[in-house]
Structures are given as structure tokens and as C-alpha cells.
C-alpha positions as CSV (number, residue, x, y, z in Angstrom):
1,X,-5.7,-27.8,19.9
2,X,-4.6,-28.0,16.5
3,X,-3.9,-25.7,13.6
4,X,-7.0,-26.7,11.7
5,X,-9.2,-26.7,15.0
6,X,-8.3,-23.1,16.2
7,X,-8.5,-22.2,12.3
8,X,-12.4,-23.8,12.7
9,X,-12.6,-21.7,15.5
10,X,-11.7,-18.1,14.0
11,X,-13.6,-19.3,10.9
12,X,-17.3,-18.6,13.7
13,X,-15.6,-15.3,14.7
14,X,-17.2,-12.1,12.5
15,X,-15.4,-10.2,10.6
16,X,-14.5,-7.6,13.5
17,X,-13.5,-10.3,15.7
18,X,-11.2,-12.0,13.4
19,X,-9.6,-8.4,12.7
20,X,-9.0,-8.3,16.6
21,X,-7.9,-11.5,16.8
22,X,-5.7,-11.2,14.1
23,X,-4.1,-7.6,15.9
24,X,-3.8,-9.2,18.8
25,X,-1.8,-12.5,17.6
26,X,0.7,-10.0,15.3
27,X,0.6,-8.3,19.1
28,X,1.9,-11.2,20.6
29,X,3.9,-13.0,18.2
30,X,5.0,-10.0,15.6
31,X,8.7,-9.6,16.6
32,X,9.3,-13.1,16.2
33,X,7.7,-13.4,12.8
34,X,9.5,-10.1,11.7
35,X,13.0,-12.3,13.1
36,X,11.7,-14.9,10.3
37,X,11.0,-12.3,7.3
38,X,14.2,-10.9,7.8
39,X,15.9,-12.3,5.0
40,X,13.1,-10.7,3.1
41,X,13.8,-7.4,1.0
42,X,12.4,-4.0,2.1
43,X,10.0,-4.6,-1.1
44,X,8.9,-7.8,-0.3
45,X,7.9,-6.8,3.2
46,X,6.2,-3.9,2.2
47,X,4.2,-6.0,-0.4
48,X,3.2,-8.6,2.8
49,X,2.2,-5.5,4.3
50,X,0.8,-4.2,1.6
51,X,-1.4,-7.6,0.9
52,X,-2.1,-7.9,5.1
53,X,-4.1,-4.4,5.2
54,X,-6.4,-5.4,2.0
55,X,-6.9,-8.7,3.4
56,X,-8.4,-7.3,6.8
57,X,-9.8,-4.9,5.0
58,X,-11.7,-6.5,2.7
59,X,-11.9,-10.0,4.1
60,X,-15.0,-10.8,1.7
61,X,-12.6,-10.9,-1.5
62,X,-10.8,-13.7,0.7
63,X,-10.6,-17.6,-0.3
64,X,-10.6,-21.0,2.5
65,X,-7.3,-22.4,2.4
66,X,-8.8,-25.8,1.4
67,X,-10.0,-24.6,-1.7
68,X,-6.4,-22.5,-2.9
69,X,-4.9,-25.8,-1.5
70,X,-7.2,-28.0,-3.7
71,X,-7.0,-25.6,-6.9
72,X,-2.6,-25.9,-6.4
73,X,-3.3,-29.5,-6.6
74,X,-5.4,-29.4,-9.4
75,X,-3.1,-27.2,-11.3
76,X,-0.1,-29.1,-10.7
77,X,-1.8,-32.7,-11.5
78,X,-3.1,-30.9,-14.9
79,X,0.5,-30.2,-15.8
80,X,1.8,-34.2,-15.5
């Protein structure tokens, strides 16, 4: 399965389930992600931190990737 097929997928989930889903694949894969971010400051972690818990908390406020992808493109075709 791809990226964007098991992102389709946890796009059906509610809001509940995708807050499970999303503790369970930090669960699974956390250690090795925090091995990655650790050339990040003790700020800048806490601000991904910081950002994670309102984003499962309020996942409402929350934008599709396609469209932040397709308003970068826009802003950086604007600018040529």
C-alpha cells in the first residue's frame, strides 16, 4: 500500500480513531523518529510537541495536505 492509499484510508477513520491510530504509530515507530529529530534543539522539539497535541486536539482547525501543497505552489509560482 502506498503513502497516499493508507493516508485515504485514515482520512474514513473519525476523529477518535485517527487519535488512536496516530498513538499507536508514535507507539511503534517513536524511538526511531525521536533518533531522526535529534539534531533538533530542545526548543524545537518541544514546539513539534507543542504543535502535535493541538493538532490531535483540535483536528477540525486542520488542512489536507493537497491543498497546503497546492497553496506552496501557488505562492512560489506567484513570486517568478
Amino acid at each position: 500500500m502506498s503513502t497516499a492509499e493508507l493516508i485515504e484510508q485514515v482520512r474514513r477513520l473519525t476523529t477518535e480513531e485517527k487519535q488512536a491510530f496516530w498513538a499507536r504509530l508514535w507507539e511503534e515507530f517513536g524511538a526511531e523518529l525521536d533518533e531522526a529529530a535529534a539534531e533538533l534543539t530542545p526548543e524545537q522539539a518541544a514546539e513539534l510537541d507543542r504543535r502535535a497535541a493541538e493538532a490531535l486536539k483540535h483536528p477540525e482547525r486542520s488542512l489536507p495536505v493537497e491543498q497546503v501543497s497546492a497553496e506552496i505552489r501557488q505562492r512560489l509560482l506567484a513570486r517568478k
